[in-house]
Structure formats: structure tokens, C-alpha cells
Backbone as ProteinMPNN parsed JSONL, in Angstrom:
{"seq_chain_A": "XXXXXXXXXXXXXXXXXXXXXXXXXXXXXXXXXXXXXXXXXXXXXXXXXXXXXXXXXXXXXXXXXXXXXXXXXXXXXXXXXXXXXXXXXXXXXXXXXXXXXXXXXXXXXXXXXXXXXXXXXXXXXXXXXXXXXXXXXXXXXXXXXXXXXXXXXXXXXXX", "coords_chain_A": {"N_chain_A": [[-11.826, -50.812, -1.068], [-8.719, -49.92, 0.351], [-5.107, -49.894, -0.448], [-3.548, -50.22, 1.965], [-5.282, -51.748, 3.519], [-5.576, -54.066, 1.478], [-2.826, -55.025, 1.439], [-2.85, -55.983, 4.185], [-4.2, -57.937, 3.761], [-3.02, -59.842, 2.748], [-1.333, -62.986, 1.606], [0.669, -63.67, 3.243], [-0.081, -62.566, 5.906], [-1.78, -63.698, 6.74], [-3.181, -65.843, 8.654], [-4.116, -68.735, 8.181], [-3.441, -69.689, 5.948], [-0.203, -70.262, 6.759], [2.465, -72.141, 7.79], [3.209, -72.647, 9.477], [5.843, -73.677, 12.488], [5.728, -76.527, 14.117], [5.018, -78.708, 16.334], [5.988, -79.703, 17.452], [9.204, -78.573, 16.7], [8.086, -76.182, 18.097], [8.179, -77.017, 20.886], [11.498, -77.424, 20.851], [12.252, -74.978, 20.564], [10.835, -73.716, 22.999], [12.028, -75.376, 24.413], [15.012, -74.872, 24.618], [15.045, -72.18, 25.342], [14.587, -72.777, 28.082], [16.903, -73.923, 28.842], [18.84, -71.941, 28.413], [18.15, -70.081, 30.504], [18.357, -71.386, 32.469], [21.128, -72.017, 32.471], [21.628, -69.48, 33.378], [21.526, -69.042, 35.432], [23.177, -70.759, 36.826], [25.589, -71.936, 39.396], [28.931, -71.794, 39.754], [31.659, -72.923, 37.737], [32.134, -75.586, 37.477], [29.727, -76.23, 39.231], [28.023, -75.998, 37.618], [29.014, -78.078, 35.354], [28.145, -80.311, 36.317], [25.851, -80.223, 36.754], [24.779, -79.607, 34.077], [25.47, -82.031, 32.945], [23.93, -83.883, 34.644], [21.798, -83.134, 33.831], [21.196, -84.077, 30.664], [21.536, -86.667, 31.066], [19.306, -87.501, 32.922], [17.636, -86.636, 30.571], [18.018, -88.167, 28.956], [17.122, -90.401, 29.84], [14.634, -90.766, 30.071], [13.781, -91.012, 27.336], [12.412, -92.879, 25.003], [12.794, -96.912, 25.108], [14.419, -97.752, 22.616], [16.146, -95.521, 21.349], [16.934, -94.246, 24.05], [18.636, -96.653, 24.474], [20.621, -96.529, 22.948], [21.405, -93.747, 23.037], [22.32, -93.384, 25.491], [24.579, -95.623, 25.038], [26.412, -93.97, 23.462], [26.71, -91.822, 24.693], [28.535, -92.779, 26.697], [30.508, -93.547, 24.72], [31.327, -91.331, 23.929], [32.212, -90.041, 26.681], [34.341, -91.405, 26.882], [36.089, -91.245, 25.081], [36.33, -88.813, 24.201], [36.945, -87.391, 26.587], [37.076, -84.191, 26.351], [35.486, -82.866, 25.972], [31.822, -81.233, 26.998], [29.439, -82.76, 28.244], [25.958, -81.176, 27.479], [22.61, -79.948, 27.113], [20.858, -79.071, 24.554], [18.236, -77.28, 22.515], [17.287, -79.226, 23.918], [18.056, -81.727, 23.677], [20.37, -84.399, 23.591], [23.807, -83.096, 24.118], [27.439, -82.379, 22.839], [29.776, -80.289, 24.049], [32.874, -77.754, 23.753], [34.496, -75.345, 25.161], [31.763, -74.064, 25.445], [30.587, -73.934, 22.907], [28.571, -76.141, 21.097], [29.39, -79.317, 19.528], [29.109, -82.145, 19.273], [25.833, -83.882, 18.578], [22.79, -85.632, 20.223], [19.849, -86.831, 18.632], [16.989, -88.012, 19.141], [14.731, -90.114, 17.639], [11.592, -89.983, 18.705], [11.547, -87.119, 18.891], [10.97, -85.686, 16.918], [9.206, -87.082, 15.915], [10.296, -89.053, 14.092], [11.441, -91.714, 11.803], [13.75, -92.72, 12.348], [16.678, -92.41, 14.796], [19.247, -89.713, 15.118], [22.307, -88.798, 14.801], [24.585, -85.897, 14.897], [26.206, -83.151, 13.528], [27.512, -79.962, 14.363], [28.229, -76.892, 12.744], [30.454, -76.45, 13.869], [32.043, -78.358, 14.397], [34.961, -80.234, 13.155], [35.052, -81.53, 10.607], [35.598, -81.077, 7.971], [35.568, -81.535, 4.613], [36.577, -81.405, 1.596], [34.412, -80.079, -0.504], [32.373, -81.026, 0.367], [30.739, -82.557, 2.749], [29.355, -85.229, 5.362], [27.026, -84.353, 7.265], [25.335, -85.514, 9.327], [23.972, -88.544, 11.254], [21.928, -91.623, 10.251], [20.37, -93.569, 12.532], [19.631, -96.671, 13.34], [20.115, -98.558, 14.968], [22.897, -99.345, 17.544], [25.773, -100.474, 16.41], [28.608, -102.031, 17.747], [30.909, -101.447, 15.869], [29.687, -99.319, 14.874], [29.747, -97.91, 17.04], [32.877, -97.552, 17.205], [32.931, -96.239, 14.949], [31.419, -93.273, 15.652], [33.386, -92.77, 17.853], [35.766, -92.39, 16.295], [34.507, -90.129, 14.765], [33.69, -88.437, 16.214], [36.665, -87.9, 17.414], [38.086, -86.627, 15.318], [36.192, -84.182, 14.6], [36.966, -82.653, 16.88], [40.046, -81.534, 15.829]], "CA_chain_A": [[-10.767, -51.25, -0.202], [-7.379, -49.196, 0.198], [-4.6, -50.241, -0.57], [-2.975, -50.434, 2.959], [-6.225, -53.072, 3.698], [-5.044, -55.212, 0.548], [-1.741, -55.441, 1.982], [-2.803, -56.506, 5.529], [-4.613, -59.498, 3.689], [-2.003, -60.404, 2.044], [-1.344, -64.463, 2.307], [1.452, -63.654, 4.466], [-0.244, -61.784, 6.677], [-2.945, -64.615, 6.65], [-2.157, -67.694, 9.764], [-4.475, -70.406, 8.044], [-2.359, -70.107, 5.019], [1.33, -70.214, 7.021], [1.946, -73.47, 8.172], [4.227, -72.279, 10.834], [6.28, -74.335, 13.469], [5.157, -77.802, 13.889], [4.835, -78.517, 17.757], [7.981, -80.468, 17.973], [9.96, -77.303, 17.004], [8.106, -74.88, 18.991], [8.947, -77.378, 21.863], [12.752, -77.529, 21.303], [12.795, -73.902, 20.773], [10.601, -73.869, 24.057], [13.45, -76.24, 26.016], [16.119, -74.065, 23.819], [15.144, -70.847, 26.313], [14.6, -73.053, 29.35], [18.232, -74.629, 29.147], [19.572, -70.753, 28.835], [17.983, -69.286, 31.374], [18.915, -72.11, 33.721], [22.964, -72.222, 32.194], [22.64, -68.489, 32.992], [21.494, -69.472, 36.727], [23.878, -71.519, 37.509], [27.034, -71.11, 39.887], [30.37, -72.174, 39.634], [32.504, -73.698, 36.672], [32.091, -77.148, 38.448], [28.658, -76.67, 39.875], [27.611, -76.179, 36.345], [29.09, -78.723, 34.073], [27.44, -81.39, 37.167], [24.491, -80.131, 36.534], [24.464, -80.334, 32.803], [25.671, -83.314, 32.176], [22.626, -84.38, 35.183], [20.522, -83.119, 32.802], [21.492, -84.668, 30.065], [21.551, -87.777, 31.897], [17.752, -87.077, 32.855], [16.633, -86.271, 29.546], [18.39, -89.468, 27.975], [16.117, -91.649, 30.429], [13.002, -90.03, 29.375], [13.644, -91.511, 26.028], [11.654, -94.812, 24.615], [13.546, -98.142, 25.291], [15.33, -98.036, 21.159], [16.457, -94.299, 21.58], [17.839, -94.486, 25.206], [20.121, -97.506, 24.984], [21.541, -95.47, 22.07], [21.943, -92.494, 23.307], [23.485, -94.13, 26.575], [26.435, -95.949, 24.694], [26.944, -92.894, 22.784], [27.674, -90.416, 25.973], [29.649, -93.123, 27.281], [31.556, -93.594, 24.437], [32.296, -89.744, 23.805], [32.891, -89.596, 27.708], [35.532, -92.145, 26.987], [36.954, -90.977, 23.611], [36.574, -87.03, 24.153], [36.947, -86.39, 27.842], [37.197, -82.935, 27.153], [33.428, -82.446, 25.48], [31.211, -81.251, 28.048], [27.833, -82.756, 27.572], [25.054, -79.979, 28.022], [21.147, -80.072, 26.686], [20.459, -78.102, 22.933], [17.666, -77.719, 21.764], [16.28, -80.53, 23.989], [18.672, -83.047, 23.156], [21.971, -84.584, 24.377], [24.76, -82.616, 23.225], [28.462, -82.149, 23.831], [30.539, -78.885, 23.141], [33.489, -77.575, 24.156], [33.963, -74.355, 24.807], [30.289, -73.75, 25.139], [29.978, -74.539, 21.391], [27.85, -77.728, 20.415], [30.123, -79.949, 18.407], [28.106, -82.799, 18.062], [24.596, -84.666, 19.67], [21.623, -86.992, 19.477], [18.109, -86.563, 18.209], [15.718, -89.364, 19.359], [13.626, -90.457, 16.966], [10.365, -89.396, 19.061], [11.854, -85.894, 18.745], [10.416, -84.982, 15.966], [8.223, -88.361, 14.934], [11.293, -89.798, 12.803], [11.485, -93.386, 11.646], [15.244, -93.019, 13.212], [17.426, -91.354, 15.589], [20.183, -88.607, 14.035], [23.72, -88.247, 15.195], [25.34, -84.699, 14.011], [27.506, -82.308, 14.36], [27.208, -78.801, 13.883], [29.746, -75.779, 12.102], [32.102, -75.654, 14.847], [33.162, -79.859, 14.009], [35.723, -79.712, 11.86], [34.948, -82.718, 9.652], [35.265, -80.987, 6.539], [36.13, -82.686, 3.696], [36.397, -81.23, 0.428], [33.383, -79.088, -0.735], [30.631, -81.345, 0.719], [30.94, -83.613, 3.487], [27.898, -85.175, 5.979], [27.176, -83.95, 9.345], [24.345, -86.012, 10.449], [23.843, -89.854, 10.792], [20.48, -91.619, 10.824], [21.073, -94.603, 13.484], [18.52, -97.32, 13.86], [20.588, -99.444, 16.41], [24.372, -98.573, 17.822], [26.741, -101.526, 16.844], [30.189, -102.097, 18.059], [31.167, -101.03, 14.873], [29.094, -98.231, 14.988], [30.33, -96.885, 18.121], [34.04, -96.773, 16.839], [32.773, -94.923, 14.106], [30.905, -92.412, 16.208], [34.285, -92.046, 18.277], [36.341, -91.658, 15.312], [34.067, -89.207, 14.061], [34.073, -87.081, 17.224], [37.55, -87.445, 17.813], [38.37, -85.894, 14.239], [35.469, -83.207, 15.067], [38.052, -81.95, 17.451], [40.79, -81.507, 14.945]], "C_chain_A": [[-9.493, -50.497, -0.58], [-6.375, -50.394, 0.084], [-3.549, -50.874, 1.128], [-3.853, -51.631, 3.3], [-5.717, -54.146, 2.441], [-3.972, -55.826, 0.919], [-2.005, -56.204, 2.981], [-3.125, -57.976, 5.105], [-3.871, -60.414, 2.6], [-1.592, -62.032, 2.744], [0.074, -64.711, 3.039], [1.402, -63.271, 6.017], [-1.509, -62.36, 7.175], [-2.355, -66.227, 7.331], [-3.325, -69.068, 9.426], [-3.883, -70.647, 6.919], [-0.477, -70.19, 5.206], [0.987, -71.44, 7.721], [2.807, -73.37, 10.072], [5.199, -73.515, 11.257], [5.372, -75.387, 13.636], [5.526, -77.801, 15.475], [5.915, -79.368, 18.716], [9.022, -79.436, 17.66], [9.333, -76.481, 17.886], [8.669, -75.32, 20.809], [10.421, -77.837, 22.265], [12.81, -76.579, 21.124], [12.689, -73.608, 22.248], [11.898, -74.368, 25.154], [14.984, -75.52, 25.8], [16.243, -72.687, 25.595], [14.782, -71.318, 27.402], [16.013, -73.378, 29.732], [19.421, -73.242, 29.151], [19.457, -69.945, 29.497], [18.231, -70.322, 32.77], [20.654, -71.893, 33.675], [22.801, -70.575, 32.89], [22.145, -68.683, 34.772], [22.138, -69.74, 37.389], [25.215, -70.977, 38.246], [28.331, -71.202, 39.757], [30.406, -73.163, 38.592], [31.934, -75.374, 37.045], [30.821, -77.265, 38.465], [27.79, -76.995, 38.207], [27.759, -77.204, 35.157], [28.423, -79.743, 34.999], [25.835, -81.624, 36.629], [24.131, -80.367, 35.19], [24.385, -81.387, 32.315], [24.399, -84.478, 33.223], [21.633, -84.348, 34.158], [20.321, -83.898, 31.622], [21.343, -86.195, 30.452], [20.125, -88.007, 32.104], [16.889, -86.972, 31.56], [17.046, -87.652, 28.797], [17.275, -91.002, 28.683], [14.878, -91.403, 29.637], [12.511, -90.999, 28.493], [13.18, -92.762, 25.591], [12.834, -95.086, 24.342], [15.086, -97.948, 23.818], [16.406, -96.835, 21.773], [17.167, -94.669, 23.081], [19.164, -95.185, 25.043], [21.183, -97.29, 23.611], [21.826, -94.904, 22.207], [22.902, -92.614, 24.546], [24.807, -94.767, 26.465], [27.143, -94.835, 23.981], [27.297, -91.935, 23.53], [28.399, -91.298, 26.267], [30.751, -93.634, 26.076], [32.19, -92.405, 23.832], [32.996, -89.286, 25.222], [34.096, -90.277, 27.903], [36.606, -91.693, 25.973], [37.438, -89.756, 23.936], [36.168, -86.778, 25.291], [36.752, -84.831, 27.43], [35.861, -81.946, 26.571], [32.53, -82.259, 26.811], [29.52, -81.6, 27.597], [26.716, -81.741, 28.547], [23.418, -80.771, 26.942], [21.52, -78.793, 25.502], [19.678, -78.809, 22.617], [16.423, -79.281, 22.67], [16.708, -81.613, 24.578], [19.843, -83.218, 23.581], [22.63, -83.942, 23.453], [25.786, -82.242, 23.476], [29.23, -81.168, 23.134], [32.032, -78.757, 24.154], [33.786, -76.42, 23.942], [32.732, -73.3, 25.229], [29.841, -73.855, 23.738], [29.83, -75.712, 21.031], [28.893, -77.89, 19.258], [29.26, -81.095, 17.806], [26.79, -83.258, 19.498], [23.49, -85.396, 18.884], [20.676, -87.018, 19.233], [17.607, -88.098, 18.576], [14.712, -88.878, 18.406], [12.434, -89.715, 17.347], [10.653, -87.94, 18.802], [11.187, -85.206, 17.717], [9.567, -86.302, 14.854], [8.977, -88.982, 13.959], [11.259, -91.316, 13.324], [13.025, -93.5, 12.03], [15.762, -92.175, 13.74], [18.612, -90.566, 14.727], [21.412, -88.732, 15.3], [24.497, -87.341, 14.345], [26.056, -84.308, 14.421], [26.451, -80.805, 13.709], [28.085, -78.196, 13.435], [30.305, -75.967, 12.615], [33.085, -77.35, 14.737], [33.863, -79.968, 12.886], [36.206, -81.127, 11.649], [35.057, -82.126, 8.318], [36.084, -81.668, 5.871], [35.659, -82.187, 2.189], [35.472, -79.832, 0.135], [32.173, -79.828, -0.052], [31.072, -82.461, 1.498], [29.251, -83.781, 4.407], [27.954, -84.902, 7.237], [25.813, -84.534, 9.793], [24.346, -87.584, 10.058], [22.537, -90.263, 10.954], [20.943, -92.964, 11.317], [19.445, -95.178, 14.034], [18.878, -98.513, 15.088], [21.958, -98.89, 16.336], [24.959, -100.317, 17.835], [27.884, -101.537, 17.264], [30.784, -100.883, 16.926], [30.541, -99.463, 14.846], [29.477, -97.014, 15.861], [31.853, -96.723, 17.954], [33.736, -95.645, 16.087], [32.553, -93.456, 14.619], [32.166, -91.714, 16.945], [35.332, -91.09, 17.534], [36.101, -90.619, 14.787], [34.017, -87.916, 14.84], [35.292, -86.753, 17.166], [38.4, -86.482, 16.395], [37.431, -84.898, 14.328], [36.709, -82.567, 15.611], [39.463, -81.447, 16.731], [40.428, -79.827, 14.381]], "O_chain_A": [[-9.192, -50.432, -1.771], [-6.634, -51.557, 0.397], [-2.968, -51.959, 1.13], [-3.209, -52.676, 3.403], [-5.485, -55.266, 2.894], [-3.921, -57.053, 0.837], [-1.452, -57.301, 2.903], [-2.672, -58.979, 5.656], [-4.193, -61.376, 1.902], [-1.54, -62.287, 3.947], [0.482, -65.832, 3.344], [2.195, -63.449, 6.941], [-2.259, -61.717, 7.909], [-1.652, -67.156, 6.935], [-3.429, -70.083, 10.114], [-3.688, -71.839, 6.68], [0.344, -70.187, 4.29], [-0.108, -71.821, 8.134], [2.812, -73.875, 11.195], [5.366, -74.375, 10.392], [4.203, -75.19, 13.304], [6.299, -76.932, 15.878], [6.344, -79.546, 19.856], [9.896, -79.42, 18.527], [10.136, -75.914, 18.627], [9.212, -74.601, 21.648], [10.745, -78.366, 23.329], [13.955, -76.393, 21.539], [13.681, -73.324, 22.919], [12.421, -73.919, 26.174], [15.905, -75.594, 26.613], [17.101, -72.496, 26.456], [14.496, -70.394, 28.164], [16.36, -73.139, 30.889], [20.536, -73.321, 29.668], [20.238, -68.994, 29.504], [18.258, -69.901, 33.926], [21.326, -71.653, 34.679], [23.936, -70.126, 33.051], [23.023, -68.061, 35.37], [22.123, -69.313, 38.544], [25.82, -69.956, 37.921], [28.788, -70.071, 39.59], [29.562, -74.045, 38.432], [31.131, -75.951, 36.313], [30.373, -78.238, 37.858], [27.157, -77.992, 37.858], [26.969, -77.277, 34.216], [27.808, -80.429, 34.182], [25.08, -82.542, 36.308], [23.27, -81.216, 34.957], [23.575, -81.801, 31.486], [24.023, -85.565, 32.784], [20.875, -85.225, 33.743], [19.219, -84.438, 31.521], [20.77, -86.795, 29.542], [19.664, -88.847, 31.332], [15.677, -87.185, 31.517], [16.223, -88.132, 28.017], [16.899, -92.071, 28.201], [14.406, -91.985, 28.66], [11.464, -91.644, 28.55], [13.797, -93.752, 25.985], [13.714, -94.429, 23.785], [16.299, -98.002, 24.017], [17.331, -97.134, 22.528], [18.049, -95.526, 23.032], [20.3, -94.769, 25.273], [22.271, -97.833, 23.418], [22.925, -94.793, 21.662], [24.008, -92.079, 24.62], [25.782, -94.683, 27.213], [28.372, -94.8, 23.925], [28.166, -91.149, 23.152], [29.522, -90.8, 26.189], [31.818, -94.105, 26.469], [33.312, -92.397, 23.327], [33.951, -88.511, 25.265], [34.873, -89.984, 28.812], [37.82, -91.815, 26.136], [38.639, -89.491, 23.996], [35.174, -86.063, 25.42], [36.201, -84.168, 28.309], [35.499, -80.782, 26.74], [32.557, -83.158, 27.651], [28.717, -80.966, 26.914], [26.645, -81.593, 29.767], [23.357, -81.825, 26.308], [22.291, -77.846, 25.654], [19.672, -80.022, 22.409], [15.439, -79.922, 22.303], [16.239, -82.292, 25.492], [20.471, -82.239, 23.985], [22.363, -83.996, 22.253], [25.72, -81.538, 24.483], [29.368, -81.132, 21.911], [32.247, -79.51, 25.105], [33.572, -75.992, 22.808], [32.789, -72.073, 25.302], [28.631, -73.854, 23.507], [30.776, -76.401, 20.651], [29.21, -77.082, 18.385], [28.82, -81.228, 16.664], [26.8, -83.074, 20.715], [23.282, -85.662, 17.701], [20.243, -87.623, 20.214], [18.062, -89.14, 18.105], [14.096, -87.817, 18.311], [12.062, -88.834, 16.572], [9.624, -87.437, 18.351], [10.902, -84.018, 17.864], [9.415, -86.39, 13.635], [8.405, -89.46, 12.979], [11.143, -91.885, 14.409], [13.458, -94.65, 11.955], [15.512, -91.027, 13.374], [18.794, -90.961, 13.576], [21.213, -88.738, 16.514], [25.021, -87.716, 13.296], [26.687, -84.66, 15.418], [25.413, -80.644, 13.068], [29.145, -78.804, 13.58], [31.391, -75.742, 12.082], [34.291, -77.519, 14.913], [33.402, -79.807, 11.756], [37.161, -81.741, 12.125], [34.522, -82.794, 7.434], [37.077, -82.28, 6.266], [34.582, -82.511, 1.688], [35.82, -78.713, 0.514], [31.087, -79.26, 0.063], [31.769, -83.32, 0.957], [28.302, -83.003, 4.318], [28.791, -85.182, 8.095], [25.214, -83.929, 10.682], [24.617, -87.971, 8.921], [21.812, -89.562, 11.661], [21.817, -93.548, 10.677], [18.548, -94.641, 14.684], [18.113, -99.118, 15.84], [22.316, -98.15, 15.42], [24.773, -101.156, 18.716], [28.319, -100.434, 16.933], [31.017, -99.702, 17.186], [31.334, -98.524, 14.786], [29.532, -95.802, 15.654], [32.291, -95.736, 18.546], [34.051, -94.476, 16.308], [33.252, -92.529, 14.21], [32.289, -90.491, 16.888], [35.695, -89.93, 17.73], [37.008, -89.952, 14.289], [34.196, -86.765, 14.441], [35.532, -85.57, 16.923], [39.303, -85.696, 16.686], [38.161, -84.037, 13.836], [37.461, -81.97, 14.841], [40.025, -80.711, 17.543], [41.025, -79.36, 13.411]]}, "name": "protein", "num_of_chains": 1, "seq": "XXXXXXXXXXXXXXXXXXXXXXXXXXXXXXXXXXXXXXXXXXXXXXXXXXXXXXXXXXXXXXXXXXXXXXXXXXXXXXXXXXXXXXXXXXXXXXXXXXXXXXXXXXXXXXXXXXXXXXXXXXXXXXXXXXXXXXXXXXXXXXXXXXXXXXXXXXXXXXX"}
């Protein structure tokens, strides 16, 4: 055996030893390049944020009973707190940016088989705090309490 054949079987170069993508990422990368080849579809300033935030709207029904009526007080209380977030789809998932840059959004549980739903942010929320602050929450119900927090936490995002 040459050496160029040793290489090829190299256990990188070997797909029952890579574990790869798990089929809940390859399907938000999947909805990743459906949601940018539709944004790049679309027509007018207006016609476009309608349509996103439809979608969004659409994809939050989808969601089992727990997940939904979470993710439902949580757009309406960023559409109340942070008018000026446009909620769009990432990734899948509700998410509101401004800009066009995701600030923060909501993982349902089923999303990836978790024992709870996630509320994050991403780089562009400017929560920092020190050397180490948290950018995701894990949220098994939305209380009152809960949903100030969530506003508070957007509306300092924006900051």
C-alpha cells in the first residue's frame, strides 16, 4: 500500500468514524439557505419585513403547545419593548435583528430534542459585562417576571 492510499484511509477520511451533523442541524442549516434565498426574493422594504415577521408568526404556530405560548408572549413582548427589532426566521427559529443583524431569538425545545427552550442573543447584543457574561437562557415556562426580564434584557441588547 502507498502512501497516498494510507492517507485516503485515514479516520478522517473515514464517514462511519465522523459523527457529522445530527439531523436537527443539517435541518436548520437546511431552513438557514431557504430563509436566504427567499429574503433575497423578496420586494420592497415593507413588502419584506410583512413577510418575515408572517413567517415568523407561521413558524411559532408550528410549535408544541409549551414552546408556542412562549414564544408568543416573547414576540409580543419585544414587539412592545423594542419596536424597532424586526423579527425575521434564523436558522429556523424566531429571531429579531436590526439592521439585518440577529440580536436576539428563541429555540423551541423540539428544535433540537432539549428538555427546554433557549432564549439568546448573539455578538451584535451588547450585553457585555465584564470578561464573561451569559447570552442564552434556558426557559421552561415565561412568567410575568420573566417577561420583564426578557424585555430588560433586549432593551439593554440595544445599548
Amino acid at each position: 500500500m502507498t502512501n497516498a492510499q494510507k492517507s485516503a484511509k485515514s479516520p478522517a477520511a473515514t464517514a462511519t468514524e465522523f459523527d457529522g451533523f445530527t439531523d436537527e442541524e443539517r435541518g436548520a442549516m437546511k431552513a438557514r439557505a431557504q430563509e436566504l434565498k427567499a429574503s433575497a426574493r423578496r420586494g420592497s422594504r415593507a413588502d419584506k419585513a410583512a413577510e418575515e415577521e408572517a413567517a415568523v408568526v407561521a413558524k411559532i404556530a408550528e410549535m408544541e403547545d409549551a414552546d408556542r405560548v412562549m414564544a408568543e408572549r416573547i414576540h409580543a413582548v419585544i414587539k412592545e419593548n423594542v419596536p424597532e427589532l424586526a423579527p425575521k426566521l434564523w436558522y429556523g427559529m424566531p429571531s429579531y435583528a436590526k439592521d439585518g443583524k440577529v440580536v436576539c431569538f428563541f429555540q423551541s425545545a423540539q428544535k433540537f430534542s432539549a428538555r427546554y427552550a433557549t432564549f439568546g442573543f448573539s455578538d451584535k447584543a451588547g450585553l457585555d459585562d465584564g470578561a464573561m457574561w451569559p447570552t442564552s437562557y434556558a426557559l421552561k415556562e415565561l412568567t410575568p417576571e420573566g417577561e420583564a426580564r426578557i424585555a430588560a434584557l433586549v432593551r439593554k441588547a440595544m445599548n
